[in-house]
C-alpha positions in Angstrom: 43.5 25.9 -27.1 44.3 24.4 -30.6 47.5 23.4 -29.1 46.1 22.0 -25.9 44.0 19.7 -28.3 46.8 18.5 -30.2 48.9 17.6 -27.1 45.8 16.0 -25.6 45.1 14.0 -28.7 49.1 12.9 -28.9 48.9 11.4 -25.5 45.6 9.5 -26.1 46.9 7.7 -28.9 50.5 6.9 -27.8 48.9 5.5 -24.4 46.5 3.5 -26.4 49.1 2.0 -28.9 51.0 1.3 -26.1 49.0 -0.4 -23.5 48.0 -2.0 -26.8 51.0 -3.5 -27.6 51.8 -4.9 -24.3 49.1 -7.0 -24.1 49.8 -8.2 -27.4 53.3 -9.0 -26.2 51.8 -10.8 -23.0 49.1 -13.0 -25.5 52.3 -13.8 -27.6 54.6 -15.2 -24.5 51.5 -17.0 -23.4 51.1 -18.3 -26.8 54.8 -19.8 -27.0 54.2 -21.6 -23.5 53.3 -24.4 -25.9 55.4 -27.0 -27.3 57.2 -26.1 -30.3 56.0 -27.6 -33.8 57.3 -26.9 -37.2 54.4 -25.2 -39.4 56.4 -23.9 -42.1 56.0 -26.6 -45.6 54.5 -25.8 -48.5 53.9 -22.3 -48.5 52.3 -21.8 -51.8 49.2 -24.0 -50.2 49.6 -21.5 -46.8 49.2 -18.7 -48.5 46.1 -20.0 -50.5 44.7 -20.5 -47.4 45.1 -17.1 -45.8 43.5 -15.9 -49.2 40.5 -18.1 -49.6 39.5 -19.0 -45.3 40.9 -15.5 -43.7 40.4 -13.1 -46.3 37.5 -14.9 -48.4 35.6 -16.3 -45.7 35.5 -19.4 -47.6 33.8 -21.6 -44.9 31.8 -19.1 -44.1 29.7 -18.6 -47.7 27.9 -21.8 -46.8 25.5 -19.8 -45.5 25.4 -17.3 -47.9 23.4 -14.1 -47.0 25.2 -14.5 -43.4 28.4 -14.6 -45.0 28.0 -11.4 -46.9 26.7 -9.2 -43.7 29.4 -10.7 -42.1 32.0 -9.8 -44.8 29.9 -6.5 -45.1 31.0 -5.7 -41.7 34.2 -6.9 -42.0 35.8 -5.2 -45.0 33.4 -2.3 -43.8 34.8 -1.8 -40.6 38.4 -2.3 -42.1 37.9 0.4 -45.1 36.6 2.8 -43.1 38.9 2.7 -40.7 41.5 4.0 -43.4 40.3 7.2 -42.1 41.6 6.9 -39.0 44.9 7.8 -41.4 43.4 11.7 -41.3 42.1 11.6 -38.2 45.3 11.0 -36.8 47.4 13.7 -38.8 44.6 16.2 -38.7 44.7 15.4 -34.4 48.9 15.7 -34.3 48.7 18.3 -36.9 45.7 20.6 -35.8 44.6 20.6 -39.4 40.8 19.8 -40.5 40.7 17.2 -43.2 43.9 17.2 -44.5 43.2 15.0 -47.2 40.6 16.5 -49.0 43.2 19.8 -49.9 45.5 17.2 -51.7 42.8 14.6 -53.8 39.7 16.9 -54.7 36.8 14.8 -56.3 38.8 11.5 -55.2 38.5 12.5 -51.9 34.7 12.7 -52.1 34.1 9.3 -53.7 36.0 8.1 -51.0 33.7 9.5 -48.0 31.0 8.6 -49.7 32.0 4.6 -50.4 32.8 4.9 -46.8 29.6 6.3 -45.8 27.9 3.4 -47.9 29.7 0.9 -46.0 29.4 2.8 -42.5 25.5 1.8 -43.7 26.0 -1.1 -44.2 27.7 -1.9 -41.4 25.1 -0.5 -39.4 22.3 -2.4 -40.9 24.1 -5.9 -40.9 25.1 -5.4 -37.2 21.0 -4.7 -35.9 20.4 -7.6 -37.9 23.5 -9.7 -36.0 22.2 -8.3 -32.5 18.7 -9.7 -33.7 19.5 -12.7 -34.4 21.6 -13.6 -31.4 18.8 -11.5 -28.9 15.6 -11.7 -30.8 15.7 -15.0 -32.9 18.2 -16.4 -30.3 19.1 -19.2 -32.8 20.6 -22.1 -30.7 24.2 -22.1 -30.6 24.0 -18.6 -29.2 21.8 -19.3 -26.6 24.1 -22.1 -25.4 25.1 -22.9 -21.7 28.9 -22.3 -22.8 28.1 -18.7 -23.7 26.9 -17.8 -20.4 28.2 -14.5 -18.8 30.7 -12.5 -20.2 30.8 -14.2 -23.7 27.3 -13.0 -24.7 27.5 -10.1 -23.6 30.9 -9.3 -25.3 29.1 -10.6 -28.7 26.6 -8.0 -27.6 28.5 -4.9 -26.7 30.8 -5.7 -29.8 27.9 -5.3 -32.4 26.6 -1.7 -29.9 30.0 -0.2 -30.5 30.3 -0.7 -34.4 26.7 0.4 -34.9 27.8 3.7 -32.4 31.2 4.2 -34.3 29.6 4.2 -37.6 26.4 6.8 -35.9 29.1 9.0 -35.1 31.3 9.0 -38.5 28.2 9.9 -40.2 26.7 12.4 -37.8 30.5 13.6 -38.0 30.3 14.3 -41.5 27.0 15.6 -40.9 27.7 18.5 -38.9 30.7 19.1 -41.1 29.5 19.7 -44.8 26.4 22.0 -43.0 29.2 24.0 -41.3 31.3 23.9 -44.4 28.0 25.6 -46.6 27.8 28.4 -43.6 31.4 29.1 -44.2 31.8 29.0 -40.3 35.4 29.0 -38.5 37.7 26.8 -40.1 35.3 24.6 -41.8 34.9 27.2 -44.5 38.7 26.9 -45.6 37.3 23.2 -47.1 35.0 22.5 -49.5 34.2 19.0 -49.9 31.0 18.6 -51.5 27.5 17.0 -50.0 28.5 13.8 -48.8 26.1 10.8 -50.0 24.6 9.2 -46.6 25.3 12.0 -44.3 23.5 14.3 -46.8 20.3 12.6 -45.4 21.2 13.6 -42.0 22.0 17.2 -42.7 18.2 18.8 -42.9 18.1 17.5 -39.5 20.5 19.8 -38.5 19.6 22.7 -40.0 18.4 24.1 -37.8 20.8 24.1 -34.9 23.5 27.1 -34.7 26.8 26.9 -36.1 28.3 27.0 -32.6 26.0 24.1 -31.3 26.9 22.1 -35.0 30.6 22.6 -34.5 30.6 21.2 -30.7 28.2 18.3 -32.3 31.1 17.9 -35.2 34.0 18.1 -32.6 32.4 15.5 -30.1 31.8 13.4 -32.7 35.2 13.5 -34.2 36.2 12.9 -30.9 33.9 9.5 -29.4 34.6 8.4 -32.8 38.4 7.7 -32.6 38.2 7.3 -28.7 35.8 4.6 -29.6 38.4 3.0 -32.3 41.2 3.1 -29.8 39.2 1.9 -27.1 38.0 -1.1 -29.4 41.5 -1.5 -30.3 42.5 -2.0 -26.6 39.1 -4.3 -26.4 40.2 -6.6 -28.7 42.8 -8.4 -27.0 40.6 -9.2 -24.4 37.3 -10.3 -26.9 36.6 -13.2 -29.1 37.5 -10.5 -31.9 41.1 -11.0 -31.4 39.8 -13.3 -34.2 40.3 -10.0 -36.4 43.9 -10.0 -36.2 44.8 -13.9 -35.6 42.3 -15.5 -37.9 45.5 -14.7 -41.2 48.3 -16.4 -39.1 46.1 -19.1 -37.7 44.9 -19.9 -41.3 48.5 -19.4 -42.8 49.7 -22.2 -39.8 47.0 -24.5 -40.4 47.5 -28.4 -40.5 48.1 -30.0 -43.5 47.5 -33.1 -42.7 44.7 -35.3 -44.5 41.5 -34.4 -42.7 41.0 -36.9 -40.2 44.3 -37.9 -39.5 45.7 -37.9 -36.2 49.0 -36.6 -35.2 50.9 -39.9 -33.9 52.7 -40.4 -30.9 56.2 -41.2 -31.9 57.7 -42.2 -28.4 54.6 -44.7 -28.3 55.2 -46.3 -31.6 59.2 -46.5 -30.4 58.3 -48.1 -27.2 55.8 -50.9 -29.2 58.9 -51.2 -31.6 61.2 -52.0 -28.8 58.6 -54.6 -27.7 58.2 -56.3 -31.2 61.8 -56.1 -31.4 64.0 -56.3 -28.3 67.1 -56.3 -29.8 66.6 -52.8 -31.2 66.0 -51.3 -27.8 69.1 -49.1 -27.1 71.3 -50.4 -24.3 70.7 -49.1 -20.7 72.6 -45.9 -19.2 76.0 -46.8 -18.2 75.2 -44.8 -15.5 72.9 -46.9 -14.6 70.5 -43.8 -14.0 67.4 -44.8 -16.8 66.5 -40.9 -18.1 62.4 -40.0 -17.0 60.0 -41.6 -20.3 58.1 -38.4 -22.1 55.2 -36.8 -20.4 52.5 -38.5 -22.8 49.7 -36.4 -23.9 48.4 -33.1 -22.4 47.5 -32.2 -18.7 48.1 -28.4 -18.9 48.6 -25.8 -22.1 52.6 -26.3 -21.7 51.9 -30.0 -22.8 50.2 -28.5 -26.1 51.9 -26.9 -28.9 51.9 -23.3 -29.5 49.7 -24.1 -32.3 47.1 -25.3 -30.3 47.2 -21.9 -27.6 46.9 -20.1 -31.0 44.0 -22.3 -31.7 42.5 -21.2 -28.7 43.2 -17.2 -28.7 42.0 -17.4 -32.5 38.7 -18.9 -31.7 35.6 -16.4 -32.7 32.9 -18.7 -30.0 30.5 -18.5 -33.5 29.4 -22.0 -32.2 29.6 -23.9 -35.8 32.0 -26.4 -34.2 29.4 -27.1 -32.0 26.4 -26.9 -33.8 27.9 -29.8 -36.1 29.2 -31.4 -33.4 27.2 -35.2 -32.7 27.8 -35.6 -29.5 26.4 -32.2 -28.5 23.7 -32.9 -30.6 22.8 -36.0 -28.6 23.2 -34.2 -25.4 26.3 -34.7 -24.5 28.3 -32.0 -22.3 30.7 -31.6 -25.2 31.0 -28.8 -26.9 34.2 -27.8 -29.0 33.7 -24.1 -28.3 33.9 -24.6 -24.9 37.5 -27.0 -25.3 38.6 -23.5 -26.8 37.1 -21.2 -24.5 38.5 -23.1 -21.3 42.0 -23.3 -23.5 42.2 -19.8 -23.7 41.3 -19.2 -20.0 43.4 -21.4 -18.6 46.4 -19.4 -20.7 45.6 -16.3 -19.2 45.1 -17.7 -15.8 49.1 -19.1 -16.1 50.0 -15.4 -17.8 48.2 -13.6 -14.9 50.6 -15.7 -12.7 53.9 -15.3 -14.5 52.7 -11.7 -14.5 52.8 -11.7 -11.2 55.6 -13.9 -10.2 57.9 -13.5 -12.9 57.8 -17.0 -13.8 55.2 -19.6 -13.5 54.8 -21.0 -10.4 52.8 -23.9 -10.1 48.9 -23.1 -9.0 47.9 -26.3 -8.5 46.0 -26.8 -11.5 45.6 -28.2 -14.9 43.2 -28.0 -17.8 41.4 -30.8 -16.3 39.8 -28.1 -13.6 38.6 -26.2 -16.9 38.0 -29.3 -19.1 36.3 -32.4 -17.8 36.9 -36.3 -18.1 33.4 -36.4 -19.3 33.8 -33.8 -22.2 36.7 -35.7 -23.4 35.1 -39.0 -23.7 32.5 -38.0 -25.1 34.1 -36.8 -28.4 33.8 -39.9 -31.2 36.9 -37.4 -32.9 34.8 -37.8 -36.2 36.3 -33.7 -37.1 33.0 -32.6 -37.7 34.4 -29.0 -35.3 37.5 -29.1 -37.6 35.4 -29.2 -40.8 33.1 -26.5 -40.0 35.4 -24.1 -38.2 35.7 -21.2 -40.4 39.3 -20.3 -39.2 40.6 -23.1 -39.4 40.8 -23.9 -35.2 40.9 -27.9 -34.5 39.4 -28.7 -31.1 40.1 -32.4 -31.8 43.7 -32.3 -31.0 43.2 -30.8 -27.4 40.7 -33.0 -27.1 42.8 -36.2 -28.2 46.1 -35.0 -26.4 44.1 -34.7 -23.2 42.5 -37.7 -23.6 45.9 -39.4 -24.3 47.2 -37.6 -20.9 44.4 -39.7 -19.4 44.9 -42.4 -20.3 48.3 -42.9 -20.6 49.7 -41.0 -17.8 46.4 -41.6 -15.2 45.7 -44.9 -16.3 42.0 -43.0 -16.5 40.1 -45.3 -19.2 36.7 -46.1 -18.9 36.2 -50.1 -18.4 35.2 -50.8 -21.9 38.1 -48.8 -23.2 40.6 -51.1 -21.2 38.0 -54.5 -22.7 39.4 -52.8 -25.6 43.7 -52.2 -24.9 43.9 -55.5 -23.0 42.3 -57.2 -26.2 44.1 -55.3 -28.8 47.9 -56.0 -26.4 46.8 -59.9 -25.9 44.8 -60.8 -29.3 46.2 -58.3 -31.4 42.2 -57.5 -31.9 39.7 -55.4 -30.4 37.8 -59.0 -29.9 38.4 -61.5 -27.4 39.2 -64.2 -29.5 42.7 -65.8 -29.7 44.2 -65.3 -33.2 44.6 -69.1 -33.4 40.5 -69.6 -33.4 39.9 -66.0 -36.3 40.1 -68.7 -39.0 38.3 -71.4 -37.7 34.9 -70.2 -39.4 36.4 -71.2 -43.0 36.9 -75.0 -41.6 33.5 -75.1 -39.8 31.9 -74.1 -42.6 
């Protein structure tokens, strides 16, 4: 039987690390659909970064008391998860706490700082499922969130609060069934664990039989439920987890507020300022398609942006700083992400299936729309506030570019604008002869 388990357990895990890693593979190939673009200066600042947004939480500490649940359950969820280390060779090995044979006293301050973050992870999620459900504080009661999303906020928050229920039930049933020298668990003696310790009067009463098939399911749901998460993630906004440290390590240097420029653009008003520096035409006589300007689909963004988009945690900060949603506007940054990242998997779903992509007939513009775009005044109030460093603003602008530049899509007072600037050099309609003329009429 003991054998049987170990076999059993073996086969869980491998089919869970691997139906893990290839959907990690498939987010990665979707991710490098995008353009390439060089992230790779100053390292020393990168690395800062990764320090003080990803593993700080900088951005996040400007709300402080929701900062520390959420680093709480964070560095909670990480730490205990360390002993997932035992549970795996106790499962391959058929051994009961492994660990605790080798470190003694060690081993019990480390259950029991465990078991005091397992509480607090518990507490600081009821209080996150209150205030999305109970307080319903408004950028998570937004349209955009609709459907799936909330409920994976939802079920996200259930499953930590059940994982850390069962740890400590786990441990529960295991010192009472270590003090009635029953079976196996007699051959350890760890101690009275601190939180659990509260659980085990409860228990006392129960047979050792019942207390070891409590202690065994337990163990078991417990690192079903971690491999299940693990499998969970890649299709949740907590893939944030795992990207947030290479999305904050490739994060744009630039000044904030400066836009990326268009270097084929600027060439072509160059070449109009200046003729003679236009290169001579093809002796061929064949003139080589211009660049596609701008973005109409994800292969038109880099694969910094798709990153972007597969990093983003739908917290709704961008938004909730965002003036144009604030106005009422249909714009809402989380949403640019959200579509992003749905329109990546929709083109991996159909390579998946094809082998290569073949075109669907569709572009971001059936998951983002003209009316979004324009309604951004790109003031990179979503860059500011996103605490993982995601920028909204460039999908926005590159889309916007595609629109204008490729569609000749403009609203009329944009094209006021471009004729004035081309002819008058101005966004005004005044000739530049007559700018001067005030100084002589005065």
């Amino acid at each position: 039987m003991e054998l049987l388990q170990q076999i059993l357990f073996v086969l869980v895990f491998l089919t869970a690390v691997v139906l893990f890693a290839r959907k990690i593979r498939q987010i990665r190939r979707n991710i490098l659909l995008g353009k390439e673009e060089s992230c790779q200066d100053n390292p020393g600042l990168r690395w800062k970064n990764v320090l003080l947004l990803a593993f700080g939480q900088k951005k996040m500490f400007r709300n402080p008391l929701v900062a520390v649940l959420h680093l709480l359950v964070y560095v909670g969820f990480v730490i205990i998860n360390l002993e997932v280390l035992e549970i795996l060779f106790d499962g391959v090995l058929g051994t009961h706490r492994l660990f605790s044979r080798f470190t003694g006293v060690l081993y019990l301050g480390l259950i029991n700082g465990f078991e005091l973050l397992a509480l607090g992870v518990l507490v600081a999620c009821v209080i996150f499922l209150c205030r999305r459900n109970i307080l319903k504080l408004r950028r998570f009661i937004s349209h955009d969130l609709d459907g799936w999303p909330r409920s994976d906020a939802n079920y996200i928050l259930l499953t930590e609060i059940v994982l850390m229920g069962l740890f400590l039930t786990m441990n529960a049933a295991d010192i009472t069934l270590q003090s009635r020298h029953y079976g196996h668990y007699g051959s350890v003696s760890t101690g009275d664990f601190l939180i659990s310790g509260w659980i085990r009067p409860l228990l006392n009463g129960l047979s050792s039989p019942a207390l070891a098939g409590i202690e065994r399911t337990c163990w078991w749901l417990h690192i079903m439920g971690i491999l299940a998460f693990l499998n969970y993630l890649p299709y949740s906004k907590h893939l944030h987890i795992l990207l947030a440290f290479p999305n904050a390590y490739y994060a744009r240097l630039r000044p904030e507020g400066q836009l990326r420029n268009m270097p084929a653009i600027q060439q072509e008003v160059l070449y109009a300022m200046q003729p003679e520096t236009a290169p001579p035409a093809p002796a061929d006589g064949v003139t080589p398609p211009p660049p596609r300007f701008g973005a109409k689909d994800i292969f038109d963004l880099s694969w910094h942006n798709l990153m972007d988009a597969y990093s983003c945690t739908e917290c709704g900060r961008c938004t909730a700083a965002c003036p144009a949603n604030l106005t009422g506007k249909v714009l809402s940054p989380r949403k640019i992400m959200m579509s992003t990242r749905d329109r990546a998997e929709e083109v991996g779903r159909n390579i998946n299936t094809n082998g290569e992509f073949k075109d669907d007939g569709k572009t971001l513009l059936d998951y983002i729309s003209v009316e979004e775009l324009r309604a951004c005044t790109t003031c990179n109030a979503c860059v500011e506030e996103c605490p993982v460093s995601i920028s909204p603003l460039e999908i926005i602008v590159e889309m916007r570019r595609a629109l204008v530049l490729e569609d000749s899509n403009a609203p009329q007072e944009w094209n006021t604008l471009f004729d004035n600037i081309q002819n008058n050099f101005a966004p005004w309609k005044f000739s530049p002869d007559d700018r001067d003329r005030w100084a002589t009429e005065a």
